[in-house]
C-alpha positions as CSV (number, residue, x, y, z in Angstrom):
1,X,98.3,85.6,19.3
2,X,96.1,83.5,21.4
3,X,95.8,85.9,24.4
4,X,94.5,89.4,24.3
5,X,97.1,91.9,24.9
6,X,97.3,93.8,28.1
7,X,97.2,96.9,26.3
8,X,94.2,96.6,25.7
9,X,91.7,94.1,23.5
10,X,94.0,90.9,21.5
11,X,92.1,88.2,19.8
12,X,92.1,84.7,21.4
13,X,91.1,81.6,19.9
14,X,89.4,78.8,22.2
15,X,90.9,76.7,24.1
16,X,90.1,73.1,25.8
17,X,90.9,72.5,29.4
18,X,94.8,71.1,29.7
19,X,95.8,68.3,32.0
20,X,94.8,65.3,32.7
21,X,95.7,64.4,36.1
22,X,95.3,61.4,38.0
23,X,91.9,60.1,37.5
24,X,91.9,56.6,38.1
25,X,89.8,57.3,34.4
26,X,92.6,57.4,32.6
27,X,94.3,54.1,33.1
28,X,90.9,52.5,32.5
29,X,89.4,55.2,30.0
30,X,88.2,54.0,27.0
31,X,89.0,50.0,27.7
32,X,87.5,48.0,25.1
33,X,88.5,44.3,23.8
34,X,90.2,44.4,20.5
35,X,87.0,43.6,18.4
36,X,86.6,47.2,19.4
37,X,89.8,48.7,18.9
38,X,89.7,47.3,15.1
39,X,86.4,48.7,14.0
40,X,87.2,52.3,15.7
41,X,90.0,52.5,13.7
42,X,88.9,50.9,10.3
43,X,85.8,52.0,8.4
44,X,83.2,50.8,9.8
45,X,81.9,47.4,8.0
46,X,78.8,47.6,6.0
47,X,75.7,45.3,6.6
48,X,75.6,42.0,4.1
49,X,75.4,42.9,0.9
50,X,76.4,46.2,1.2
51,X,79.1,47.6,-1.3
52,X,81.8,48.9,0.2
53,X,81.6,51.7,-2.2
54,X,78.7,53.0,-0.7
55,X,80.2,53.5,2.6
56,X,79.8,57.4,3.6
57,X,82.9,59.4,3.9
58,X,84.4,59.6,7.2
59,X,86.8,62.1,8.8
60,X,90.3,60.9,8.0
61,X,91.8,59.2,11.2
62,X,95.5,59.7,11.5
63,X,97.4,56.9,14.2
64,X,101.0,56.1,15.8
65,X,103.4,58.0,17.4
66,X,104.8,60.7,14.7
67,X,102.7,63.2,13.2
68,X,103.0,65.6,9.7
69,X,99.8,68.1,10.5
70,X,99.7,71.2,7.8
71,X,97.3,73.8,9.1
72,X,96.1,75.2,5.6
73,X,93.0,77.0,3.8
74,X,90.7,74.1,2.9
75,X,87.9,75.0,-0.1
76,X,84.7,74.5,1.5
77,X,80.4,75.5,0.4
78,X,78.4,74.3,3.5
79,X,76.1,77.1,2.7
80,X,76.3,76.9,-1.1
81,X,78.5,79.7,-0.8
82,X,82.4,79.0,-1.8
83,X,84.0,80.0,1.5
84,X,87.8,79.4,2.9
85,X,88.0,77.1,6.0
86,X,91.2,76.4,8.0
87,X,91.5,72.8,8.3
88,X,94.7,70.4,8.6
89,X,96.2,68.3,5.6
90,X,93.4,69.0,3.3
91,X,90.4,68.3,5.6
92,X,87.8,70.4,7.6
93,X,87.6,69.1,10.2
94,X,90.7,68.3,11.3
95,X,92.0,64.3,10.6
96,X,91.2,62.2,14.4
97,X,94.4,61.3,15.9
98,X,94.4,58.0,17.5
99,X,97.1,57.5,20.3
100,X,98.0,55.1,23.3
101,X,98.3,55.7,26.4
102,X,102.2,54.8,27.5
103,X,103.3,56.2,23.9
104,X,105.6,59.4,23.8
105,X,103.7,61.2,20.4
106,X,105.7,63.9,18.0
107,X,103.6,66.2,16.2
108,X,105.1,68.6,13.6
109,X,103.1,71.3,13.0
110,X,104.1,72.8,9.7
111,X,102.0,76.6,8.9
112,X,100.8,77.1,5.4
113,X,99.0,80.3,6.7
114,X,99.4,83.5,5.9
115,X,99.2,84.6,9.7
116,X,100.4,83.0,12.8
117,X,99.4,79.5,14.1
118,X,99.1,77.3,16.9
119,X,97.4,73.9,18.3
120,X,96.3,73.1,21.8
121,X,95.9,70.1,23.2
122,X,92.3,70.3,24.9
123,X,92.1,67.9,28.3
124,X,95.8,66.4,27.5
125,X,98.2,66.7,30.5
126,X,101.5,67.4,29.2
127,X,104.0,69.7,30.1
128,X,103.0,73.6,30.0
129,X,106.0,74.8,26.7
130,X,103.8,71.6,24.8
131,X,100.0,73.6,25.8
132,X,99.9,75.3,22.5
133,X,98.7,78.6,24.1
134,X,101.1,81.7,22.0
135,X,101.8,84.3,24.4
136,X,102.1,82.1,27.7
137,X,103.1,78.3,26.9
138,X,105.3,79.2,23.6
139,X,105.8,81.8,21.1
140,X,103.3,80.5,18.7
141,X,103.9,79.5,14.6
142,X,105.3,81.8,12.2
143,X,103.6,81.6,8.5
144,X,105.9,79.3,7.2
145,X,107.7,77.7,10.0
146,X,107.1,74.5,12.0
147,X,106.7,73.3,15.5
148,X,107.0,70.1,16.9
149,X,105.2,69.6,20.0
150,X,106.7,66.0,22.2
151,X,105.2,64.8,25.1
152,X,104.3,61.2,27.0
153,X,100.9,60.0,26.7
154,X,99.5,60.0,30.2
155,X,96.0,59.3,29.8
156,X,93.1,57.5,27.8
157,X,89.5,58.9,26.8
158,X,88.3,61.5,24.2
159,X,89.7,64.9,24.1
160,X,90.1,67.2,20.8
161,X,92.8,69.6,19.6
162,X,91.9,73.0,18.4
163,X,94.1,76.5,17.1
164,X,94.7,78.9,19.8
165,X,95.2,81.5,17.3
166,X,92.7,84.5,16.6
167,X,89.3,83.3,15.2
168,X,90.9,80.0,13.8
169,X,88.8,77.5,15.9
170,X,85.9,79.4,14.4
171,X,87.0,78.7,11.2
172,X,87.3,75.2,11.3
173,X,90.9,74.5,12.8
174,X,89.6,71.8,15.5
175,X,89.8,67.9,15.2
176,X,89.1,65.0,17.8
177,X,91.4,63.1,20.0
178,X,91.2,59.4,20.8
179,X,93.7,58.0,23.0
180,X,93.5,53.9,23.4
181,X,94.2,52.4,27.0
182,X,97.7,50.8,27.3
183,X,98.2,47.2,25.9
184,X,96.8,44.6,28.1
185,X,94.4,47.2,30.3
186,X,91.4,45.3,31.4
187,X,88.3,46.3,29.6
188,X,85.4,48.2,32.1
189,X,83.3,45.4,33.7
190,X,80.3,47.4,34.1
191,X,79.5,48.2,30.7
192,X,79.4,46.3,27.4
193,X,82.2,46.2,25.4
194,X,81.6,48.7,22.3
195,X,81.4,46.7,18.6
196,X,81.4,50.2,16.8
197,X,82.8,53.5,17.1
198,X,82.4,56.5,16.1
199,X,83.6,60.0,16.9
200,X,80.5,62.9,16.7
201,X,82.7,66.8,16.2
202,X,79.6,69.3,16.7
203,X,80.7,72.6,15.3
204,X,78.9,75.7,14.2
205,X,80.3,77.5,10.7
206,X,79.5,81.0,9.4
207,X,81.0,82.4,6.4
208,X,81.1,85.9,7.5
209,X,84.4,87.2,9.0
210,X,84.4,86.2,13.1
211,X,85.6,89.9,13.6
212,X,82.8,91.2,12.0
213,X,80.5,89.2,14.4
214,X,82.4,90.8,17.3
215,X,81.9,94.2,15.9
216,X,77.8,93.3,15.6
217,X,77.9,92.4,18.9
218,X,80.0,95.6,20.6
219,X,77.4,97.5,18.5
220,X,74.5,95.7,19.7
221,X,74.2,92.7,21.8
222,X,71.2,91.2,20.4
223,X,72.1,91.3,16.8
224,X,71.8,88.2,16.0
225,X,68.6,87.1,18.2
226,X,65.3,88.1,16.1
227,X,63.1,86.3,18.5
228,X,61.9,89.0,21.2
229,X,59.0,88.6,22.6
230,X,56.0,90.8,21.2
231,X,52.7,91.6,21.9
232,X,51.6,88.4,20.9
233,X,53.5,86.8,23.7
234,X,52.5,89.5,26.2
235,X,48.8,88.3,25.4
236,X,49.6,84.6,26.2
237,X,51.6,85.6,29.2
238,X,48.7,87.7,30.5
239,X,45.9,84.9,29.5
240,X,48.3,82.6,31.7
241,X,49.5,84.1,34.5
242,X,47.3,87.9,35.0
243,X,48.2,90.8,34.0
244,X,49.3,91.5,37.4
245,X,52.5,89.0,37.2
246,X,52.6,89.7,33.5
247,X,53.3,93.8,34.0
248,X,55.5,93.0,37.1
249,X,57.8,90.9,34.8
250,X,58.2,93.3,32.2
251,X,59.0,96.0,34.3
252,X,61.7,93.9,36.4
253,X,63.6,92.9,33.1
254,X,63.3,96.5,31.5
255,X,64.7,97.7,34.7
256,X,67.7,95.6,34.0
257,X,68.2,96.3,30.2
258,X,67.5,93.0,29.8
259,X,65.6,90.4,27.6
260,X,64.5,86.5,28.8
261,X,65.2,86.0,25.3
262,X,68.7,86.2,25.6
263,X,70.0,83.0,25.1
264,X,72.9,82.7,22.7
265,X,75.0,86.1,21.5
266,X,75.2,84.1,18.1
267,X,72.3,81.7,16.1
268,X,71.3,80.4,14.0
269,X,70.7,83.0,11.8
270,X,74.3,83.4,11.2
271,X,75.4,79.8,11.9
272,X,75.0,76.6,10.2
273,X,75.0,73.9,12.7
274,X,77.7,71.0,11.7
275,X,78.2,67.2,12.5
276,X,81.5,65.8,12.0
277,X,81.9,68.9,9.6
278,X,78.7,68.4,7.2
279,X,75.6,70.3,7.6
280,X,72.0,68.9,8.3
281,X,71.3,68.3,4.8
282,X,74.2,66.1,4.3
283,X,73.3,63.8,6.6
284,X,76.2,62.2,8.4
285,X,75.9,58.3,8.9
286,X,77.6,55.4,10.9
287,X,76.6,52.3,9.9
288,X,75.2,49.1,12.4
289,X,74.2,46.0,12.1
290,X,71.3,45.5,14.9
291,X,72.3,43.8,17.8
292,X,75.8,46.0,18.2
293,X,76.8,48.0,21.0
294,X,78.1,51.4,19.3
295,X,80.3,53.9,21.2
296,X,79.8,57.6,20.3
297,X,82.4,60.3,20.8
298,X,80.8,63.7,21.4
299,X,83.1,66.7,20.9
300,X,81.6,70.0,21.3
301,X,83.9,72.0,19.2
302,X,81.2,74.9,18.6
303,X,82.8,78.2,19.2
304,X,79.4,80.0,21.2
305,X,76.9,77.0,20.6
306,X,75.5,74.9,23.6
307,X,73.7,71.6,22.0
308,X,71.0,69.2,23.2
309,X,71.8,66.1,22.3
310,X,69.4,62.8,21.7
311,X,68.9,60.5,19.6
312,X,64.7,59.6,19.5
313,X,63.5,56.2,19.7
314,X,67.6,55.4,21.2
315,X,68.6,55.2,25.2
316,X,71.8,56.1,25.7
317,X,74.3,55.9,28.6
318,X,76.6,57.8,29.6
319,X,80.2,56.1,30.2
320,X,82.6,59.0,30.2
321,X,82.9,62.9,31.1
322,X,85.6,65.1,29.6
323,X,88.2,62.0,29.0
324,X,87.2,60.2,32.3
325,X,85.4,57.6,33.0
326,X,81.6,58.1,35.4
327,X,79.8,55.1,36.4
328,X,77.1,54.3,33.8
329,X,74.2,57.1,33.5
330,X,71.5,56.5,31.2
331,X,69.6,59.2,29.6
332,X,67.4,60.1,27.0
333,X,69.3,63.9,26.1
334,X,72.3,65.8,27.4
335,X,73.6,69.3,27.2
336,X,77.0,69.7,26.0
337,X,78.3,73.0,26.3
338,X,81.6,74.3,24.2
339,X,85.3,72.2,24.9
340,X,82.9,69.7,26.5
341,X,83.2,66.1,25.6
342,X,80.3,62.8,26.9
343,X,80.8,59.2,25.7
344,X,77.6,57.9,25.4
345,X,77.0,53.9,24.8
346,X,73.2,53.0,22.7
347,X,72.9,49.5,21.9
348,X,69.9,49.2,18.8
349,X,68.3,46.1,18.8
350,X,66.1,47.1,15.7
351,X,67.5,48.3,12.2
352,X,66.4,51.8,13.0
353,X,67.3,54.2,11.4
354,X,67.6,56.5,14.0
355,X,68.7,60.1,13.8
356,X,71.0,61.5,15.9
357,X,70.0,65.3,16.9
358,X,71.3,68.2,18.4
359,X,70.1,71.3,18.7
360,X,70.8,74.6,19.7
361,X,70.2,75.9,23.5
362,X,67.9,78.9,22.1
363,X,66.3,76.4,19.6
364,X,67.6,78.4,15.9
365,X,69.0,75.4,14.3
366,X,70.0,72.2,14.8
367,X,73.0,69.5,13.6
368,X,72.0,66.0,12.6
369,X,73.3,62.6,11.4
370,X,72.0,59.2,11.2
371,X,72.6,55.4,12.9
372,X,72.0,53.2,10.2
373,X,72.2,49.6,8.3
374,X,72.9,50.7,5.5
375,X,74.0,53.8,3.7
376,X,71.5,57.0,2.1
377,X,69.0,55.7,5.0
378,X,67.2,58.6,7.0
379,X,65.1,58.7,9.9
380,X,62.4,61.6,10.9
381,X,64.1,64.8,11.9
382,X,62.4,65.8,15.8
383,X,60.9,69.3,15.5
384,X,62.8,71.5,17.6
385,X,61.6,72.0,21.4
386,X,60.1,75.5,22.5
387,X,62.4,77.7,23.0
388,X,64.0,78.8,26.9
389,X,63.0,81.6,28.7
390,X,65.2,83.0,31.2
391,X,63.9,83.6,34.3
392,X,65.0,85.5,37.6
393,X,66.2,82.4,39.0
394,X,68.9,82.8,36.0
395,X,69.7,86.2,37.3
396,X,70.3,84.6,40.9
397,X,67.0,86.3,42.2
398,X,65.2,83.0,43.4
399,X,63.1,84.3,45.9
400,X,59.9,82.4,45.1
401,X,58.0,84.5,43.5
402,X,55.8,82.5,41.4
403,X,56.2,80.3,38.0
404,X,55.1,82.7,35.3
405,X,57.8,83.3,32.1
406,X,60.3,85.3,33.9
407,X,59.2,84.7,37.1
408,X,61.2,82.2,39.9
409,X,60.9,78.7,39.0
410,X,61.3,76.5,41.7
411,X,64.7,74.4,41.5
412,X,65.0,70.6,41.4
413,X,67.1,69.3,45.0
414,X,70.7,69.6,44.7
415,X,72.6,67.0,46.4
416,X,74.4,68.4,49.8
417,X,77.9,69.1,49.3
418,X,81.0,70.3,50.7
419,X,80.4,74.8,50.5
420,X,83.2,77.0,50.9
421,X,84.3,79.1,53.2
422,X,84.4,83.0,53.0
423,X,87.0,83.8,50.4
424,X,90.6,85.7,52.4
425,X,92.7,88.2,50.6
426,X,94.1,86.0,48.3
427,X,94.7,87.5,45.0
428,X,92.0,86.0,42.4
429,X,89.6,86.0,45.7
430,X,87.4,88.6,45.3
431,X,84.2,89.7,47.0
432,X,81.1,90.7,45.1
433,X,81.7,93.3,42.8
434,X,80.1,96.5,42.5
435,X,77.6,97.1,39.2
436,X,79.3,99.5,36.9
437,X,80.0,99.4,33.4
438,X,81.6,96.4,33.2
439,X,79.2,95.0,35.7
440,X,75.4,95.0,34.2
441,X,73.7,92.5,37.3
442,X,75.1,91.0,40.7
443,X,73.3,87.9,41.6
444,X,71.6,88.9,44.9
445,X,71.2,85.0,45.5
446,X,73.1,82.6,43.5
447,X,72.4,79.0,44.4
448,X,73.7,75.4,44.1
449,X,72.3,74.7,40.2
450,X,74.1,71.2,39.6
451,X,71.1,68.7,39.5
452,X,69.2,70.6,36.8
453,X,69.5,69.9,33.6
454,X,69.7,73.0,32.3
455,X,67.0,76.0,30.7
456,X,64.4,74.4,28.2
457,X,65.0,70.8,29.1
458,X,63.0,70.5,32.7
459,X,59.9,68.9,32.4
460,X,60.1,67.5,28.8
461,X,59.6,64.3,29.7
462,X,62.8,62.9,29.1
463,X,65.9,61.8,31.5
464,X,68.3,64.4,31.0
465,X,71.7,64.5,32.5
466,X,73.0,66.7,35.1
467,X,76.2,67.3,36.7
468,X,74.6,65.7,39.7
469,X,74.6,62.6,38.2
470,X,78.3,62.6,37.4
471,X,80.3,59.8,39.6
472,X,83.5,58.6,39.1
473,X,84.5,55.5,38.7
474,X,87.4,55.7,41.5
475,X,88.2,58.1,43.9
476,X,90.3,61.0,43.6
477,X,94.0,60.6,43.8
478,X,94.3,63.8,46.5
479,X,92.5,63.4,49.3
480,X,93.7,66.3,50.8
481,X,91.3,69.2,51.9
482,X,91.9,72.7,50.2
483,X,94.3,75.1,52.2
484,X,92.2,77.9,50.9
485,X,89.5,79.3,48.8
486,X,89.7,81.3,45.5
487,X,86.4,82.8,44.4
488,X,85.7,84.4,41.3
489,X,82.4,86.4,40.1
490,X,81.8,85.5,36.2
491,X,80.5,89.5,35.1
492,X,79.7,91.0,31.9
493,X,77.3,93.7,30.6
494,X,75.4,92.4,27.9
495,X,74.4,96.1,26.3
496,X,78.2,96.4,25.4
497,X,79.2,93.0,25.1
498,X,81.4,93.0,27.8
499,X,82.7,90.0,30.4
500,X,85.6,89.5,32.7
501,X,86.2,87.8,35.9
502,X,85.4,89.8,38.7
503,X,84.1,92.5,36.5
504,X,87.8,93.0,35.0
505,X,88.8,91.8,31.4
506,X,92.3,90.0,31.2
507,X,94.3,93.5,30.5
508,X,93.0,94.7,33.9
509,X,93.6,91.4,35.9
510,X,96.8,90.0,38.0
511,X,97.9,86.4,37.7
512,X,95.8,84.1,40.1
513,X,99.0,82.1,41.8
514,X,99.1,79.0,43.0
515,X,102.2,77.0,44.5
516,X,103.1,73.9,42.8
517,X,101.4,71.0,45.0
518,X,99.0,73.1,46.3
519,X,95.3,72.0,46.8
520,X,93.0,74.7,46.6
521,X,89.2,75.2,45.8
522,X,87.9,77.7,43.2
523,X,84.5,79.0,43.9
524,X,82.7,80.3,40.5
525,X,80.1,82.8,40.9
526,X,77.8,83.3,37.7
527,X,76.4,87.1,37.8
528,X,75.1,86.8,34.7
529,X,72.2,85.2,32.3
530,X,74.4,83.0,29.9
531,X,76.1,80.2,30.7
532,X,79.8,80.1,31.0
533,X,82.1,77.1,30.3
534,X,84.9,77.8,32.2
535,X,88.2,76.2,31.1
536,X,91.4,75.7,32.9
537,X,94.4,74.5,31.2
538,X,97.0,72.4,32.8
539,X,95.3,71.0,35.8
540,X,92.0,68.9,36.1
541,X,88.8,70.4,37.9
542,X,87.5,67.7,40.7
543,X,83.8,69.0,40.7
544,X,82.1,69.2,44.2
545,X,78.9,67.8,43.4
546,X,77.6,65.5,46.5
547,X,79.8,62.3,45.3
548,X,82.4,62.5,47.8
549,X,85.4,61.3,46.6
550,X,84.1,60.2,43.6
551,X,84.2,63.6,42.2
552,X,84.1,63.3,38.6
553,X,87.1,65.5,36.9
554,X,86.5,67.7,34.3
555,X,88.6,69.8,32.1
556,X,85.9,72.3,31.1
557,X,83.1,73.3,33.7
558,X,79.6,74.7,32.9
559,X,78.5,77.2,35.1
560,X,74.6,78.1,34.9
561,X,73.1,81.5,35.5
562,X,72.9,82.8,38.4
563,X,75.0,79.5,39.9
564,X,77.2,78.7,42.4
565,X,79.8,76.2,42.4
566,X,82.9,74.7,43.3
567,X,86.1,72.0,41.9
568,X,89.0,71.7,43.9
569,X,92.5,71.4,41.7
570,X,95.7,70.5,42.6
571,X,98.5,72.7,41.4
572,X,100.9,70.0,40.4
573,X,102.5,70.6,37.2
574,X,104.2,74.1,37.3
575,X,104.0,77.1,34.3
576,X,101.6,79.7,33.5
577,X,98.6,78.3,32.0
578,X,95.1,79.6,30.9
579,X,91.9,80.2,32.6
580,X,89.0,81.3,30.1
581,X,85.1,81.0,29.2
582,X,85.0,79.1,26.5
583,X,82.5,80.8,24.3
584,X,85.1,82.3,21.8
585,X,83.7,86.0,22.1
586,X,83.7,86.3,25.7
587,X,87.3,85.2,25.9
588,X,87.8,87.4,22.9
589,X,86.8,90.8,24.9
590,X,88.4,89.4,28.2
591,X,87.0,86.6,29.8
592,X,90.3,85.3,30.5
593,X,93.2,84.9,33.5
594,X,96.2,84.1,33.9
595,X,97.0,81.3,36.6
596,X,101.0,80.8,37.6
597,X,101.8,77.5,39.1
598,X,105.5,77.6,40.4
């Protein structure tokens, strides 16, 4: 019951981007010597003197070829409060599964539920009756009944696997993928070989029923956001910029029904911000010893929750992008938006510890572990950073007009790059649509947004990534232009928590088809003031962002407010296949196509 129905609203559950084509990433992926490969897959070994004993419990890791997974109610009290997870054998989050690139896997999928179930394979390119999507790919998991999904192993990198099913992936059903390079694949030359490990699942848990969060939201968009501003910041906006600007801002967003405020439809008032399935206080840890070269996994497997992710006093670079491998970045922080997934390299040459933080985009919570020697160590938690404020260059509406809260900010230079052409009458082309219900905003000028880092990170003082800075390691494996355009507005109306593509929810929508070995370009248009990542199962997304034919692929692409952008695919595996946001909700209400590749 993954997609909503056409006859009107279904529930969906979230889903990872499919595929994983050609990149030259995925013979190469994760390559590490076998001093690596050991202490990814054992616990990691204590510093002298250090028990065993006091090691800190780690996600259950599950390798080979032949699965037994049992999607089940798993006991849980992050909050103190006794609540029922859905986890896999026992475990919330669900066990890592280690494979190998080359290997053909079989994964039994047994439901202990008492409602229907299914698993998708975020990022994995397989064939499309093995996506895990109920309603398109197969006919999903009866309570009771068991599914074996069989497929080759075409890839290396990090990926996760999450239920397609209603509000399961909210719940807890979601678990990382890591998939070793074939035996005897030459380890990268141009970064270090890792010495440690370690997989980092960010999630967000709530114990009150997803549907009821939905029905908050429908009711009133801004439920969960109790940080408006007030007179208070009407003063300080007035004392900074005149009372001129100041009035001229309010007005503008009161003429749109809209709030700069608006930054996540869920926070953390509802949400308790998980690592690796324990909350702040419980402090994940991954052990060191100081002079190591550690390898972290980040899986964003939050269900509306964009993080910021650092690690103070800690460089970090960044070696892979959604499964495939980018030259080496480093950075101090990245954003990591929902189905997302960055391996990040830090190398501590002091004992630390050091904690490892992520917060929330609108700055309501925050998940945290720690890099240690030795186990029950802690390092000082980072207060949070002030929060965003959108501005009318997130509403496309750069004209600039000054640099006052609300006002144009002026945008950081975005590498040139291939832009497409007008969009034809191809179905799933569409031009701008008109504002109506379903239609709150149209950006009058959306812009290229791909070398900034993202709202509330500019000018912190830190190197933050952007997609800018994304390069991949080899080129491309089609380097054939697009035979055509397909452009697609991202709409909603925030007052009634509505979104679609195109200003239509999925009920409303045809198929966008695609031949099989076609090469096409998909132009995203963001008309609204939340960011979108944009998922599209079965085939990988070549990003167009200034690197030529080193476009890095990604599964799952982050489109900003008021943005403009462009991937190119290549239609070569044929079924039907998914096309969603990620953010749970907005594919819930019908942020979600169809595309048919035959």
């Amino acid at each position: 019951m993954i997609i909503p129905s056409r006859a009107g609203r279904g529930a969906v559950g979230r889903r990872r981007f499919v595929l994983g084509g050609g990149a030259c990433g995925a013979a190469l992926s994760a390559a590490r010597p076998a001093r690596a490969l050991a202490s990814a897959i054992l616990p990691p070994a204590p510093p002298p003197g250090s028990p065993p004993s006091l090691l800190p419990d780690q996600v259950p890791t599950l390798s080979g070829t032949r699965f037994a997974l049992a999607v089940e109610q798993v006991p849980v009290a992050i909050t103190g409060r006794r609540a029922l997870a859905t986890g896999i054998n026992g475990t919330m989050p669900a066990p890592t599964l280690r494979w190998r690139q080359g290997d053909s896997v079989n994964l039994t999928v047994t439901n202990r539920l008492a409602v229907p179930t299914s698993i998708h394979w975020h990022g994995i390119r397989l064939p499309a009756a093995m996506d895990g999507v109920p309603g398109l790919s197969f006919g999903g998991i009866a309570p009771g009944d068991s599914f074996t999904y069989r497929f080759p192993v075409r890839q290396s990198g990090t990926y996760w696997y999450h239920s397609h099913s209603g509000f399961q992936e909210q719940a807890g059903l979601s678990g990382a993928l890591v998939i070793d390079p074939p035996d005897g694949a030459a380890p990268r030359a141009d970064i270090p070989p890792a010495d440690r490990d370690y997989v980092l699942l960010l999630s967000d848990w709530t114990d009150v029923d997803p549907a009821d969060i939905v029905s908050n939201l429908k009711f009133q968009s801004d439920y969960y956001n109790f940080r408006q501003r007030t007179l208070g910041t009407f003063l300080r906006d007035t004392a900074r910029q005149g009372l001129g600007a100041t009035l001229r801002d309010r007005l503008a967003w009161g003429r749109m029904n809209m709030a700069p405020t608006d930054i996540s439809d869920v926070s953390g008032i509802i949400y308790t911000y998980l690592l690796n399935g324990r909350p702040p206080g419980a402090n994940w840890t991954g052990l060191f010893r100081p002079g190591e070269c550690i390898r972290l996994r980040v899986i964003n497997a939050a269900s509306m929750t964009l993080f910021d992710v650092r690690i103070p006093g800690l460089a970090m670079t960044v070696v892979q992008a959604d499964g495939n491998d980018v030259d080496p970045v480093p950075v101090d922080e990245f954003r990591i938006a929902p189905a997302e997934t960055y391996d990040v390299l830090v190398c501590p040459d002091r004992p630390g510890p050091f904690t490892i933080f992520a917060q929330s985009e609108d700055r309501t919570g925050f998940a945290r572990g720690t890099l240690a020697t030795a186990p029950g160590q802690s390092a000082p938690i980072p207060p949070m950073d002030p929060r965003p404020m959108r501005t009318m260059t997130d509403m496309g509406m750069d004209m600039g007009m000054g640099m006052g809260t609300g006002m144009a900010m002026p945008r950081a230079h975005t590498p040139p790059m291939a832009m497409p052409a007008p969009p034809g009458s191809t179905p799933g082309s569409a031009t701008s649509p008109r504002p109506g219900v379903e239609v709150q905003s149209v950006a009058p000028m959306p812009a290229g947004r791909l070398a900034e880092p993202g709202d509330g990170l500019a000018g912190n003082g830190r190197r933050v990534l952007t997609y800018a800075d994304l390069r991949a390691t080899c080129p491309g494996t089609d380097p054939r232009p697009p035979a055509r355009d397909i452009t697609l507005h991202l709409t909603g109306n925030m007052e009634r928590f509505i979104w679609g593509f195109d200003g239509r929810k999925f009920s409303e929508a045809p198929p966008i088809r695609l031949g099989l070995g076609e090469r096409v370009r998909f132009v995203l248009v963001n008309d609204t003031m939340m960011e979108h990542p944009i998922h599209l199962h079965g085939l990988w997304s070549e990003l167009e962002n200034g690197q030529g034919a080193h476009r890095p692929y990604k599964h799952t692409v982050t489109v900003k407010p008021g943005e403009r952008l462009s991937y190119l695919v290549t239609a070569d595996v044929p079924g039907l296949w998914a096309y969603h946001c990620h953010l749970l909700y907005h594919m819930e209400v019908g942020m979600f196509r169809t595309v048919v590749v035959a």
